[in-house]
C-alpha positions as a Markdown table, in Angstrom:
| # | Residue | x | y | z |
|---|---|---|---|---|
| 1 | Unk | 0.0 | 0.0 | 0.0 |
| 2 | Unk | 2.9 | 2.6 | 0.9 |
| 3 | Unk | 4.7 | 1.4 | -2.2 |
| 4 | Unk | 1.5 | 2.2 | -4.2 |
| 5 | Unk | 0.9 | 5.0 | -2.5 |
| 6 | Unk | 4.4 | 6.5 | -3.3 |
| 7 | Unk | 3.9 | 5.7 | -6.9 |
| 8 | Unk | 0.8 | 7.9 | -7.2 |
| 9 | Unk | 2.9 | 10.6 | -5.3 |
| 10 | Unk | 5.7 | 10.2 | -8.3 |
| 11 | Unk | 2.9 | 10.3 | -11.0 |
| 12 | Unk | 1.3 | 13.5 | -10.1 |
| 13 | Unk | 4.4 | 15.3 | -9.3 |
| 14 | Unk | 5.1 | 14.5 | -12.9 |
| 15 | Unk | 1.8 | 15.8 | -13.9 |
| 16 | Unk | 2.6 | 18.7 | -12.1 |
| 17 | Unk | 5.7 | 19.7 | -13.4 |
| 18 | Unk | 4.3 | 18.7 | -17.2 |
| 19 | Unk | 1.5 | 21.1 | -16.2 |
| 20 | Unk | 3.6 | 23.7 | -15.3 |
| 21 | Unk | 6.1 | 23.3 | -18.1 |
| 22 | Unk | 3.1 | 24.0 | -20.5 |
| 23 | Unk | 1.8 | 27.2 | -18.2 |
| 24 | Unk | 5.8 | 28.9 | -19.3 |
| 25 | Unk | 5.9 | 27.1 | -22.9 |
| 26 | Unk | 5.3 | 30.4 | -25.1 |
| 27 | Unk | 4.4 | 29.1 | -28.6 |
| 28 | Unk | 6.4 | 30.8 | -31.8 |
| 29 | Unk | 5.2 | 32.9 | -33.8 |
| 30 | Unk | 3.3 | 31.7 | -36.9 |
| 31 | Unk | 5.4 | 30.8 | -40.0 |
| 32 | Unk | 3.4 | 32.7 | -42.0 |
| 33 | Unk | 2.9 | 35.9 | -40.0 |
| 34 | Unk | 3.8 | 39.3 | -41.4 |
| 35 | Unk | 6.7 | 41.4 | -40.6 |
| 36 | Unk | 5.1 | 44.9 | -39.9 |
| 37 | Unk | 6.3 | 47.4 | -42.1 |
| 38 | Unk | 9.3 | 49.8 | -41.4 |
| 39 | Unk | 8.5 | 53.7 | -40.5 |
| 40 | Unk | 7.8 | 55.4 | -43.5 |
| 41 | Unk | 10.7 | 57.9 | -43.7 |
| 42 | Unk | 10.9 | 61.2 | -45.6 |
| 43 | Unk | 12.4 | 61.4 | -49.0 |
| 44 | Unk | 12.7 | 64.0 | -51.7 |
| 45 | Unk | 12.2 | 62.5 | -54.7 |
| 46 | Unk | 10.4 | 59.3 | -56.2 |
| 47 | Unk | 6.6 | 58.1 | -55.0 |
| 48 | Unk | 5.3 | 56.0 | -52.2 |
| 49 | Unk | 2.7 | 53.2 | -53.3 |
| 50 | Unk | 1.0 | 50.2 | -51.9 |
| 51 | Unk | -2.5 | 48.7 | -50.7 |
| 52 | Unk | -4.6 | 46.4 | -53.1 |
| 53 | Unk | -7.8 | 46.7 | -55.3 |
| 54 | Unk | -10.7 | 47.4 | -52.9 |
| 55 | Unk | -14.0 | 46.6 | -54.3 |
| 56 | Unk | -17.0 | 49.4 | -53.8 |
| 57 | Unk | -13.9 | 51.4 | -52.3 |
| 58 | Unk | -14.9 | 55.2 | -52.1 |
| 59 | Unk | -12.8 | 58.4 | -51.4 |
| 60 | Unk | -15.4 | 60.4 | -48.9 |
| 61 | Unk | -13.0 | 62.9 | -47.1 |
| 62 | Unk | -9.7 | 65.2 | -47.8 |
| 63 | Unk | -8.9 | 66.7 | -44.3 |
| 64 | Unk | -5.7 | 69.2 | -44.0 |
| 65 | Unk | -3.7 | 70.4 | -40.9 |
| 66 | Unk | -0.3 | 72.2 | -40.2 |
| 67 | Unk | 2.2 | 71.3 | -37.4 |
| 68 | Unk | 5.3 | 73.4 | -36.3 |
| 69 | Unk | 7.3 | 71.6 | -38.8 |
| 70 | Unk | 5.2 | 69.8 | -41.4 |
| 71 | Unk | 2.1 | 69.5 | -43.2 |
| 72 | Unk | -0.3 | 66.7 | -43.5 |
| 73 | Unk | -3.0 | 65.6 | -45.4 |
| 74 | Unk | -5.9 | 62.5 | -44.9 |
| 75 | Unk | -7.2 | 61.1 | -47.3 |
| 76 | Unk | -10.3 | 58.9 | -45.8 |
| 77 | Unk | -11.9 | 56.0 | -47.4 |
| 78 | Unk | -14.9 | 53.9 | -47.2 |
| 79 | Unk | -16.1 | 51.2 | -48.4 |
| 80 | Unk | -19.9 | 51.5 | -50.4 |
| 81 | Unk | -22.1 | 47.9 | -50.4 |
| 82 | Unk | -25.9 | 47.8 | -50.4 |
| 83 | Unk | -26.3 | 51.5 | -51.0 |
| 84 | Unk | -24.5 | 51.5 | -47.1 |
| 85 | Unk | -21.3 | 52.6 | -46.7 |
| 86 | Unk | -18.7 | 51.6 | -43.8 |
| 87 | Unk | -15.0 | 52.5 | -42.8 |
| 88 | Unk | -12.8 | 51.1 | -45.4 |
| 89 | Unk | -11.0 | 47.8 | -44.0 |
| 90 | Unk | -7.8 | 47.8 | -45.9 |
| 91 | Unk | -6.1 | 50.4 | -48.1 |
| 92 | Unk | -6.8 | 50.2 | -51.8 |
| 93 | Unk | -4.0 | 50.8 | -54.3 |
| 94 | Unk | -3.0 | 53.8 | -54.5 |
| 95 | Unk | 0.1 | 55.6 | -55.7 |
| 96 | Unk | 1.5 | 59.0 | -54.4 |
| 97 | Unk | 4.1 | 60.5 | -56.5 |
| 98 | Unk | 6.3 | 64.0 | -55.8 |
| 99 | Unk | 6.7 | 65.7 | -58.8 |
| 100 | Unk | 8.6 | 68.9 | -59.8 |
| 101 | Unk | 8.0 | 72.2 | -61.7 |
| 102 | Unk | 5.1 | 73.0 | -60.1 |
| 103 | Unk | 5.9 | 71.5 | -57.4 |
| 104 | Unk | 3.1 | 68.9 | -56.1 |
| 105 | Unk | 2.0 | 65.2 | -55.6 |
| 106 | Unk | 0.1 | 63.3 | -58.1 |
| 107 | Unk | -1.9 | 60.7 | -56.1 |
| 108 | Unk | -3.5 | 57.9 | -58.2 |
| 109 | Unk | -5.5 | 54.8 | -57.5 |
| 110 | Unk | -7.0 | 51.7 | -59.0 |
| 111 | Unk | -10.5 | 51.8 | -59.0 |
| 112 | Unk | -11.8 | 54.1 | -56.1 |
| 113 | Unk | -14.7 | 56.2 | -56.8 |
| 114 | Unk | -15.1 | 60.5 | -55.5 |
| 115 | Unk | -17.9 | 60.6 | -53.3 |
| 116 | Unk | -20.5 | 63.3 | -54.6 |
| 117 | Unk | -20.9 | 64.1 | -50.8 |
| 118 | Unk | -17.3 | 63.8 | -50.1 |
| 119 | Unk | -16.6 | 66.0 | -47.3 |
| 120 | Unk | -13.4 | 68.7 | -47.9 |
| 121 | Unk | -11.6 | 70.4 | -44.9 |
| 122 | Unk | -10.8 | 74.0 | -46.5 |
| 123 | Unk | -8.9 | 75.5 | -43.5 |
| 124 | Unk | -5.5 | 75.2 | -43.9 |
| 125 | Unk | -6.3 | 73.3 | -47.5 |
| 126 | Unk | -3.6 | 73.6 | -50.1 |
| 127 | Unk | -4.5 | 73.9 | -53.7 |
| 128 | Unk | -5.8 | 70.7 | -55.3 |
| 129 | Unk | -7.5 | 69.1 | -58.4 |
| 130 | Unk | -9.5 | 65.9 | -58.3 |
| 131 | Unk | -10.0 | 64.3 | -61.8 |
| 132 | Unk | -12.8 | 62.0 | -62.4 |
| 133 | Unk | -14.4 | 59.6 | -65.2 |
| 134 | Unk | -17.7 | 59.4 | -66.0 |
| 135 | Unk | -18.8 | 57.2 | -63.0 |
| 136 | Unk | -16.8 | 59.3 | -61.0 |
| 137 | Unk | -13.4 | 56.8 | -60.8 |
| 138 | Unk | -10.4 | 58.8 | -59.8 |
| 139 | Unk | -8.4 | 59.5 | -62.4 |
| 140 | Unk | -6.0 | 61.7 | -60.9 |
| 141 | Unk | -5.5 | 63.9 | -57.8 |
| 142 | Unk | -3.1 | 66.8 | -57.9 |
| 143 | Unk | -2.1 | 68.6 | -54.7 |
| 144 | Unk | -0.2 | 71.8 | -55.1 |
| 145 | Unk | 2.7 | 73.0 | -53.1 |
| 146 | Unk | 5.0 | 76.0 | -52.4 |
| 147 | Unk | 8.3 | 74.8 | -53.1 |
| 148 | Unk | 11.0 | 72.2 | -52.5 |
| 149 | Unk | 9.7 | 69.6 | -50.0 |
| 150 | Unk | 10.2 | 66.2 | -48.3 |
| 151 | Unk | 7.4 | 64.0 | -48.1 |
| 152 | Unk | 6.2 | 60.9 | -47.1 |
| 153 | Unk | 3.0 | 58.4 | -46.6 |
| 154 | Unk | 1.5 | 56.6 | -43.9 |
| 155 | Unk | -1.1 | 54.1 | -43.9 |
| 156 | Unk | -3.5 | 54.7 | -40.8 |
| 157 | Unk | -5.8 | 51.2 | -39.9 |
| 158 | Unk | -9.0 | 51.1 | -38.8 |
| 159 | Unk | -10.8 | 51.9 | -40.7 |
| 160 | Unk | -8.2 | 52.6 | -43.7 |
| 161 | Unk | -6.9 | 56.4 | -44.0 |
| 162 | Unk | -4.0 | 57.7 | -46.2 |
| 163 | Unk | -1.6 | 60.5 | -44.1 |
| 164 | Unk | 0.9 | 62.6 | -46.6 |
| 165 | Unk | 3.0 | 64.3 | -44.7 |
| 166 | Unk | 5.5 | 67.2 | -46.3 |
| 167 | Unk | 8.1 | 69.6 | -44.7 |
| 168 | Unk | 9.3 | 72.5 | -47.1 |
| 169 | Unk | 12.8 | 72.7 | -47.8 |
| 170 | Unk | 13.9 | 76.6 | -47.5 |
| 171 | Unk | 17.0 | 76.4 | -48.7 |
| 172 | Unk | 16.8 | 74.5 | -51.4 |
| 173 | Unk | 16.9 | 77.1 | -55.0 |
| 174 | Unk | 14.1 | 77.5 | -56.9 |
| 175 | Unk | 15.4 | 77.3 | -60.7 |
| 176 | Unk | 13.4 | 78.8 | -63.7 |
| 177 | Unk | 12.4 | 76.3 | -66.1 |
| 178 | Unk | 10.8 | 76.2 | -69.8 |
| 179 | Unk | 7.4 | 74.5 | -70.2 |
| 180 | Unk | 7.0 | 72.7 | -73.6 |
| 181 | Unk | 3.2 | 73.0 | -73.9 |
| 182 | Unk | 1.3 | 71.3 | -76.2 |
| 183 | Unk | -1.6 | 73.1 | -77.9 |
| 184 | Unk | -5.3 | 72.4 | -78.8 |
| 185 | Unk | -5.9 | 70.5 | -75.8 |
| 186 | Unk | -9.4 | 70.8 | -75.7 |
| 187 | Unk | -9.8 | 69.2 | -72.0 |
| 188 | Unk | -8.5 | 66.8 | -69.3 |
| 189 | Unk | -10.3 | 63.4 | -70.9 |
| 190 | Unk | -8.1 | 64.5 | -74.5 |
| 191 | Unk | -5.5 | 65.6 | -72.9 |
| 192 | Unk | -5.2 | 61.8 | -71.3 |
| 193 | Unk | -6.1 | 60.6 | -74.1 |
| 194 | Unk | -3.1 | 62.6 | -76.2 |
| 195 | Unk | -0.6 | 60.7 | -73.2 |
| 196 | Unk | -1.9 | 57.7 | -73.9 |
| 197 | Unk | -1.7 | 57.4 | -77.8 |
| 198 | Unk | 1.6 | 58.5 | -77.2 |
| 199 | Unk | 4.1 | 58.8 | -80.5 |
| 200 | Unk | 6.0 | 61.9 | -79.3 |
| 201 | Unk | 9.5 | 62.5 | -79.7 |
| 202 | Unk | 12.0 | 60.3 | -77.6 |
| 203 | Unk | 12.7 | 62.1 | -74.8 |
| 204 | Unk | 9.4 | 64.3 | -74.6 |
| 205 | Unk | 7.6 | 62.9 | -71.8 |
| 206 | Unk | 4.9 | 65.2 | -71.1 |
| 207 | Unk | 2.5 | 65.1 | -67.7 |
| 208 | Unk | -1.4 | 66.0 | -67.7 |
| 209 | Unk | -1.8 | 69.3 | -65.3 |
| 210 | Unk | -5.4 | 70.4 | -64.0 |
| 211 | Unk | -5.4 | 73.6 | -62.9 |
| 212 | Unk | -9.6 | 74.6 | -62.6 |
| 213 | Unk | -10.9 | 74.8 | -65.8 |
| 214 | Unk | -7.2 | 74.9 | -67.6 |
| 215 | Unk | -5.6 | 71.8 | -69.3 |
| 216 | Unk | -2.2 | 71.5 | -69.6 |
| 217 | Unk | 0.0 | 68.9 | -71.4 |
| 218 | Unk | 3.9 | 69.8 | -70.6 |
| 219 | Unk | 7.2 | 69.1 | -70.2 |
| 220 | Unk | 9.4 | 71.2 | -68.5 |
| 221 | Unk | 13.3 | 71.8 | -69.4 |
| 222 | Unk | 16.0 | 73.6 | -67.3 |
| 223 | Unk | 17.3 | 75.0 | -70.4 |
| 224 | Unk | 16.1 | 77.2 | -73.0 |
| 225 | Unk | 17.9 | 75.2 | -75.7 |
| 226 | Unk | 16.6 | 71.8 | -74.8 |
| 227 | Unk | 13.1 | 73.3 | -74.6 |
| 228 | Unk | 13.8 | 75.1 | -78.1 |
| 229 | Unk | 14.7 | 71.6 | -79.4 |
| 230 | Unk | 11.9 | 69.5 | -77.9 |
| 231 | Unk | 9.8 | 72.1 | -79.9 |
| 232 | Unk | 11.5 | 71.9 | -83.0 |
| 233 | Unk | 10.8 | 68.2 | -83.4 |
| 234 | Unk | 7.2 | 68.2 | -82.1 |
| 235 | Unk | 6.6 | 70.8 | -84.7 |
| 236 | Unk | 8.2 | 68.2 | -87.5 |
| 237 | Unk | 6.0 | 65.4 | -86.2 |
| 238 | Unk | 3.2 | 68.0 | -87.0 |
| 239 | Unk | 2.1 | 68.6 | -83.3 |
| 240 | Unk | 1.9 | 72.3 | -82.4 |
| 241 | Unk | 3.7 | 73.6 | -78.9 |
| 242 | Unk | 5.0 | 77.0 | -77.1 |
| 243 | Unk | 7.8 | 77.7 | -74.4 |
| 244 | Unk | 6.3 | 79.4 | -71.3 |
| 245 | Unk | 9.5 | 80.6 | -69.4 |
| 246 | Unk | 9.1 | 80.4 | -65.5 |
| 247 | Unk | 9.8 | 80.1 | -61.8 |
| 248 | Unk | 9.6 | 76.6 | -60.9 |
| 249 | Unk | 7.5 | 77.2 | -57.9 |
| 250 | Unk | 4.8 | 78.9 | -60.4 |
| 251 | Unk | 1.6 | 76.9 | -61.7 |
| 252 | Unk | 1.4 | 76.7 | -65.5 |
| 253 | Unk | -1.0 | 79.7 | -66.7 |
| 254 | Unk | -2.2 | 81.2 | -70.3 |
């Protein structure tokens, strides 16, 4: 009886420890888990994209605000099912690129609709253009800036939010520069449509600016001569252009 009872002591001492052992086992993370992502850092050149196609996704809000050192804007999104909508889950594709001469971002996505009631924060707003198709995709957004900056995106969860944040660069020189514009653009769906059919000269690579009601289709050129030249063989290819001569930090005008 002692020796038995002895042997049930042993046997749940075991149990015991085995139970105890499992209480401090800490199981490893999953194989397949995802690293989060780095800290988006501030660069000054080149574009910041990510996210993935987001059905019914809908762009309902543009929200501004200034810090001692920076500027950001919000992009908010939703998502548009049933004739309800709800806060966007995930981030759709988007792409945010910093481009030069006027100085501003060009913000595209794939697929995501303007809401007609989208609701725009003017205070401390910077200029902007929102293209749209007929069923009111997003073609383009353009937001227009000051001068040199550094920028970069965040991606804010729950529910899905886009943050662009820039910090002017006041020492950086503002050059003048020659616009090669490209006449009879009638308006932005041509003008798109003149990018897209392409056949221009190597080298011309000309971007789609909104401006209100103005169109323009340029290239800009940091010398007179080059601009001179970009014209010179546009006009053999039998596609009419000016020079507009200008401050970088200046939007294209008539």
């Amino acid at each position: 009886m002692a020796k038995r009872t002895a042997a049930a002591a042993a046997a749940l001492a075991v149990c015991i420890i085995l139970a105890l052992l499992a209480l401090a086992y800490v199981a490893p993370p999953a194989a397949h888990a995802q690293a989060q992502k780095a800290p988006a850092q501030f660069k000054a050149s080149g574009a910041f994209s990510g996210g993935a196609k987001l059905a019914g996704c809908v762009l309902d809000g543009i929200r501004f605000g200034k810090h001692p050192d920076y500027t950001r804007i919000v992009l908010d999104f939703s998502v548009e099912s049933g004739g309800k909508r709800t806060g966007a889950p995930s981030h759709p594709a988007y792409k945010v690129e910093y481009k030069k001469f006027p100085y501003r971002f060009k913000i595209t996505f794939d697929g995501v609709k303007y809401a007609e009631n989208a609701k725009v924060q003017s205070k401390d707003a910077v200029p902007f253009s929102i293209v749209t198709r007929a069923d009111n995709t997003i073609q383009m957004i353009e937001m227009f800036i000051q001068g040199p900056a550094l920028f970069k995106v965040i991606e804010i969860d729950d529910p899905a939010k886009l943050s662009l944040d820039f910090r002017f660069l006041p020492n950086e020189p503002v050059p003048v520069v020659w616009a090669v514009q490209l006449q009879e653009v009638k308006d932005v769906q041509s003008a798109f449509k003149l990018l897209e059919a392409g056949g221009f000269p190597e080298g011309f690579e000309p971007d789609v600016i909104a401006i209100g009601s103005s169109i323009f289709v340029e290239a800009v050129y940091l010398t007179m001569d080059e601009a001179a030249q970009a014209v010179a063989k546009l006009d053999d290819m039998g596609i009419p252009a000016i020079v507009a001569e200008r401050k970088g930090s200046d939007l294209p005008r008539r």
